[in-house]
C-alpha positions as CSV (number, residue, x, y, z in Angstrom):
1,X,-18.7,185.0,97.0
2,X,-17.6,183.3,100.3
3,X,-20.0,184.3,103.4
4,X,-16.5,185.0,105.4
5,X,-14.3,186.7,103.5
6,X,-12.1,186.2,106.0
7,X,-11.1,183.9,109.4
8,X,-10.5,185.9,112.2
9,X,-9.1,184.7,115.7
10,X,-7.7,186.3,119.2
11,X,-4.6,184.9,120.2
12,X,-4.0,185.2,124.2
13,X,0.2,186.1,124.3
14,X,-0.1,186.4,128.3
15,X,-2.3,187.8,130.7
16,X,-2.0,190.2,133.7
17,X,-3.9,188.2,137.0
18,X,-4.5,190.9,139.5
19,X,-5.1,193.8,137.0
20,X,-6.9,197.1,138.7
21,X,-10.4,197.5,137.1
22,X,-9.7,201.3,137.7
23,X,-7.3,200.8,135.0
24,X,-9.7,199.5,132.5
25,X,-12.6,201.7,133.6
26,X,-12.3,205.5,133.9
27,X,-13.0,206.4,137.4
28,X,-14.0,202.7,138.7
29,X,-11.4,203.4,142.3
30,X,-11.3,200.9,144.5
31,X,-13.1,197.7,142.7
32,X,-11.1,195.3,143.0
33,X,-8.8,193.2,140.0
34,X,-9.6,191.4,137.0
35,X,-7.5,189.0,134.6
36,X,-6.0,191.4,131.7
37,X,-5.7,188.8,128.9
38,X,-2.8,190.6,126.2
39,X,-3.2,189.7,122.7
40,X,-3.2,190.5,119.2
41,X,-5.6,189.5,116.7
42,X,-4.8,186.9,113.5
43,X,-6.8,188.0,109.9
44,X,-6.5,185.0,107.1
45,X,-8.4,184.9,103.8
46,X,-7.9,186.1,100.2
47,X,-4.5,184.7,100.1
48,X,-3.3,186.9,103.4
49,X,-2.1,186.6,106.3
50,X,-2.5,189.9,108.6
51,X,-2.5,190.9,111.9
52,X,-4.1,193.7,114.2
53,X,-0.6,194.5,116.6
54,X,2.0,192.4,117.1
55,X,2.5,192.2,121.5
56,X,5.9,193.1,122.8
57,X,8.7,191.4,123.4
58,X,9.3,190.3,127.1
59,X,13.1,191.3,126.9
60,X,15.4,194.1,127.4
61,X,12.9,197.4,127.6
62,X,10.2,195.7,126.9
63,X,10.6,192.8,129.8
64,X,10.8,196.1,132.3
65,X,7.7,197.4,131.2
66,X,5.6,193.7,131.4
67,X,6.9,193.2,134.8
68,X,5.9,196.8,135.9
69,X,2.3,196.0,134.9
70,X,2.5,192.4,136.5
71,X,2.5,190.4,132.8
72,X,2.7,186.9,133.2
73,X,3.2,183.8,131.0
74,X,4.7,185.4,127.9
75,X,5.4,183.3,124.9
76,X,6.1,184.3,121.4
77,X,4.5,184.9,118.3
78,X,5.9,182.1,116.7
79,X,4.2,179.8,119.7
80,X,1.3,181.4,119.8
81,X,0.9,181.4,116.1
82,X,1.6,177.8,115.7
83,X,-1.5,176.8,117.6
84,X,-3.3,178.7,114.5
85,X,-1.3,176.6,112.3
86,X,0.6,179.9,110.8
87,X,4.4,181.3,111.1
88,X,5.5,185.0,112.1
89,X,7.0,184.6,108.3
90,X,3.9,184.3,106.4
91,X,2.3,187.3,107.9
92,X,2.3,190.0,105.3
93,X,0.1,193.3,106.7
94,X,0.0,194.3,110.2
95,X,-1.9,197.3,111.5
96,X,-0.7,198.8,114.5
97,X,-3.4,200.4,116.0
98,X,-1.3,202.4,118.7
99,X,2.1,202.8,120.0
100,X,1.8,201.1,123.4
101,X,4.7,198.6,124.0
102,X,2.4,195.6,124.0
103,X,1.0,196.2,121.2
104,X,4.2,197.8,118.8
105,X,7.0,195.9,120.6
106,X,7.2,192.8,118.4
107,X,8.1,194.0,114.9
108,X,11.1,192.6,114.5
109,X,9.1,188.9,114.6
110,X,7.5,190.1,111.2
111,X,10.2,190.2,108.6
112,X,8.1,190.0,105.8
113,X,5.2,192.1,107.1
114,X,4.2,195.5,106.2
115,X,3.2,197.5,108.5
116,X,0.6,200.6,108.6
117,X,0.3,202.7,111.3
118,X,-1.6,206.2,111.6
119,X,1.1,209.5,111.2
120,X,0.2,211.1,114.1
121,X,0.7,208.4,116.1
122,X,4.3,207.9,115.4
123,X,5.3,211.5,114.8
124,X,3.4,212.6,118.4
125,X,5.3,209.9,120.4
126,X,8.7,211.1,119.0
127,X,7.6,214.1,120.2
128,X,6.6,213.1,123.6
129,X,9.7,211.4,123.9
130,X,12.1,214.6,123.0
131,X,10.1,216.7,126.1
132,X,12.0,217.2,129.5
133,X,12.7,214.9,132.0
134,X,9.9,216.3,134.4
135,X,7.2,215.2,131.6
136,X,7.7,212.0,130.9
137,X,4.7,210.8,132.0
138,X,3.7,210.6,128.7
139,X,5.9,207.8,127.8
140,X,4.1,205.6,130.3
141,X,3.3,201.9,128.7
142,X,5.6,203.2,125.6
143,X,9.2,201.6,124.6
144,X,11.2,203.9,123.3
145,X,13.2,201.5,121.5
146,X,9.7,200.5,119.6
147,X,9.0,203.8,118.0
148,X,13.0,204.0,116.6
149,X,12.5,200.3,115.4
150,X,8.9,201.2,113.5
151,X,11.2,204.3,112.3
152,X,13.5,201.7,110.8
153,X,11.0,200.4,109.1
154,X,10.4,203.1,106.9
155,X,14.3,202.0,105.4
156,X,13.0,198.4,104.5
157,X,10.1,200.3,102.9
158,X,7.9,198.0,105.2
159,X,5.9,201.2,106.9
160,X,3.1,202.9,105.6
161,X,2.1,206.0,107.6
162,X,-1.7,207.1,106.8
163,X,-3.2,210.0,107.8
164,X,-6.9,209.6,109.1
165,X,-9.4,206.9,107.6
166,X,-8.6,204.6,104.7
167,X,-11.1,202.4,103.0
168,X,-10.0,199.1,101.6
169,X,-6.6,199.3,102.5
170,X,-7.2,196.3,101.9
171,X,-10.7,194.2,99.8
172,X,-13.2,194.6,102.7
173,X,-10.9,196.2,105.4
174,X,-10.9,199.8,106.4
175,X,-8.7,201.8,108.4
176,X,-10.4,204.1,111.6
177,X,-8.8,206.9,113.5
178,X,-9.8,208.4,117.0
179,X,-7.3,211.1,117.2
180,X,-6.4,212.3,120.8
181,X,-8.4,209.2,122.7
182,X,-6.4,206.3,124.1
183,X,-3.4,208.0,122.3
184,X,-2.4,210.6,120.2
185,X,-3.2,208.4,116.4
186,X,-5.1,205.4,117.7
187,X,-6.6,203.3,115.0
188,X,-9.5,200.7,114.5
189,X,-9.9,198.0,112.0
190,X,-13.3,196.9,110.4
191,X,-13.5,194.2,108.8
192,X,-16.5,194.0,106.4
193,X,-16.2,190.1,106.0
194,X,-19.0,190.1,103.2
195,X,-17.0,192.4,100.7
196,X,-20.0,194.4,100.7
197,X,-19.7,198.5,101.1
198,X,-23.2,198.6,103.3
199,X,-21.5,195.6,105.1
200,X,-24.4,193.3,107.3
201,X,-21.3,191.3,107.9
202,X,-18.8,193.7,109.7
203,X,-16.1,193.6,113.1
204,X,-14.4,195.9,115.0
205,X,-11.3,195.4,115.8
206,X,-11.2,197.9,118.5
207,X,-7.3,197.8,119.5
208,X,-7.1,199.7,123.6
209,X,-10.1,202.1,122.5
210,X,-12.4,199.8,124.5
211,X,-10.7,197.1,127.1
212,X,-13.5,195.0,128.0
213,X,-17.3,195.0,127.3
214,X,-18.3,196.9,130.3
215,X,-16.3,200.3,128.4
216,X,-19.8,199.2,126.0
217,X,-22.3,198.0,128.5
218,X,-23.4,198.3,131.7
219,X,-23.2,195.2,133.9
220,X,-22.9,193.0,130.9
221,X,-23.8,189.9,130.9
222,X,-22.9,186.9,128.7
223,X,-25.7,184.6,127.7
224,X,-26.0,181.9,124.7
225,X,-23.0,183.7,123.2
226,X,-24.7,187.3,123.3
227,X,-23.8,190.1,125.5
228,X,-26.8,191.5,127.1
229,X,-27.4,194.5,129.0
230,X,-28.1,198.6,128.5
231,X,-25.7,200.0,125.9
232,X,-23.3,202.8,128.3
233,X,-20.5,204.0,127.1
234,X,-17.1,204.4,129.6
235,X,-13.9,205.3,129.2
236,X,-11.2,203.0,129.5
237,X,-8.8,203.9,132.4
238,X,-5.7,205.5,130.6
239,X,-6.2,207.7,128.2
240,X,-3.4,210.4,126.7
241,X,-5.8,212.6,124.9
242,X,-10.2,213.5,125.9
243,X,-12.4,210.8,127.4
244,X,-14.7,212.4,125.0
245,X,-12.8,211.5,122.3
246,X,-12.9,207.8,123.6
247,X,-16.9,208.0,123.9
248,X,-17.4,209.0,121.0
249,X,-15.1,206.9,118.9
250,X,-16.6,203.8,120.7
251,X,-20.0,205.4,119.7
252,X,-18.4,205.6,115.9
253,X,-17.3,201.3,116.4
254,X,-20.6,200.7,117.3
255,X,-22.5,202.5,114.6
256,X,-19.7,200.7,112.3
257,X,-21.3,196.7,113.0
258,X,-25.3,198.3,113.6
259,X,-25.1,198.7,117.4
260,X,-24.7,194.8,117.7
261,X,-22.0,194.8,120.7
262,X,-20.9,191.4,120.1
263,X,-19.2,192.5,116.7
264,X,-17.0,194.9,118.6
265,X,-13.6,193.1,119.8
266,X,-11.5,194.5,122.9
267,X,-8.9,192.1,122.7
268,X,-8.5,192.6,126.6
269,X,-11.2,190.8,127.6
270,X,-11.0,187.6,129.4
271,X,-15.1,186.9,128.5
272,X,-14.3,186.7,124.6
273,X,-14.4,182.8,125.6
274,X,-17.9,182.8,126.6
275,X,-18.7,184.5,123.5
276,X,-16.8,183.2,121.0
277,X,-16.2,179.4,120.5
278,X,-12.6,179.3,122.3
279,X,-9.9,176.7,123.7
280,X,-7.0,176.9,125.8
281,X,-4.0,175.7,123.9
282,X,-0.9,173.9,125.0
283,X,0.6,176.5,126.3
284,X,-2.4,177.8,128.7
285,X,-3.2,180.5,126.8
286,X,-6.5,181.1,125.2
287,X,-7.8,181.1,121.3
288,X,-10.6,182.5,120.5
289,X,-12.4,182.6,117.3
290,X,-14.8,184.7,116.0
291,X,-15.8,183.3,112.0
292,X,-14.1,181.0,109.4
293,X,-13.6,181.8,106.1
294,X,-15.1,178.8,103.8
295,X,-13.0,176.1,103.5
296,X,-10.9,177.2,106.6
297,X,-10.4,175.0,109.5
298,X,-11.3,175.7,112.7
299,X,-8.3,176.5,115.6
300,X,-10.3,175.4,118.6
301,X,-12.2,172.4,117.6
């Protein structure tokens, strides 16, 4: 059996500059900005090709959203995929990990994928969308149009709705749920890239649940490609649903890869290049890769 099952990258789509760290750390007023990389994560191996979210498309809606939050530098999945060597068209499985537009808002790119997304999620947005003029609030970072195209879906008989946790949705990949955290359904993907049940091999692929390492760590610090520091849990900045609910599904990540930090993504994170071995493509937008299947070749050397 192959050590990596799988190859697994982070594929920078754009990238906020000046992004408050009160929005990525619950409470944290008045600190200042960081750059808010935005990207989706590529899964190859086994014959597959799947993805964890899919980015937005900076048009129409969508567009007015990225520009509210000051996104920059958009390109397309097709571009961004092509530094990986790989077309939207051979991507087959894509789990959505939440309804956020810039992380749903690119289906239509996928037209051979099938995507999974949790129940809840999609049936609690349509929800929050049908509420009075006075609460929508809730529909903050959320396209409307996104949730009636992922409904469309269900017509091509490309959605599957699950409801909770689902092990080996696909060989070695299980599906997470942290009900009522970031958002109403929010998912996370491990990845146990050995096959093995009692996986010494695992990842997290922690979708919005955690932003950047210091939702994990206080005053982390990056050193020979290991994240050092005291283990402190924080709540990311925006949160539909219980901070709670957010500490204790990073708590339930954690416990997933043994308490080793490093195997827990947050695809937000601008310091996954100091971890991981990483280039900037010819578009100016980071790759970063975190293990090869055998036989794979590598993106960034």
């Amino acid at each position: 059996m192959s050590a990596n099952a799988y190859s697994i990258w982070v594929a920078e789509y754009a990238y906020v500059t000046n992004y408050p760290i009160g929005g990525v750390l619950s409470g944290a007023h008045n600190e200042g900005v960081c750059k808010l990389p935005y990207c989706y994560v590529v899964i190859k191996g086994g014959g597959r090709t799947m993805m964890v979210d899919v980015g937005y498309n900076h048009s129409a809606y969508g567009g007015v959203l990225g520009d509210r939050f000051g996104v920059e530098h958009w390109h397309s999945p097709k571009q961004v995929l092509e530094e990986l060597g790989i077309t939207p068209e051979e991507v087959d499985t894509v789990f959505i990990t939440h309804s956020h537009f810039d992380h749903l808002g690119n289906t239509d790119a996928f037209p051979n994928a099938t995507f999974y997304i949790q129940e809840r999620e999609l049936s609690k947005w349509i929800w929050a969308m049908a509420q009075p003029e006075h609460m929508q609030w809730m529909m903050t970072g959320t396209d409307p149009s996104d949730i009636l195209r992922a409904v469309e879906l269900t017509k091509q008989g490309r959605l599957r709705c699950i409801d909770g946790p689902q092990e080996d949705v696909l060989p070695g990949i299980d599906l997470h749920v942290a009900f009522d955290s970031h958002t109403y359904g929010c998912m996370w993907v491990h990845v146990r890239n050995d096959l093995a049940r009692q996986s010494q091999n695992g990842w997290v692929l922690a979708g919005d649940l955690v932003y950047v390492y210091d939702n994990l760590v206080a005053n982390p610090q990056v050193s020979d490609g290991q994240i050092e520091g005291k283990l402190s849990l924080k709540p990311v900045g925006f949160a539909m649903g219980s901070n709670t609910n957010l500490i204790t599904a990073s708590d339930d990540m954690l416990k997933a890869v043994d308490y080793q930090v490093k195997r827990v993504i947050p695809i937000h994170e601008e310091r996954l290049k100091d971890v991981f071995p990483s280039r900037i493509s010819k578009l100016g937008l980071r790759v970063s890769e975190l293990c090869l299947a055998d036989e794979q070749a590598s993106a960034v050397l």
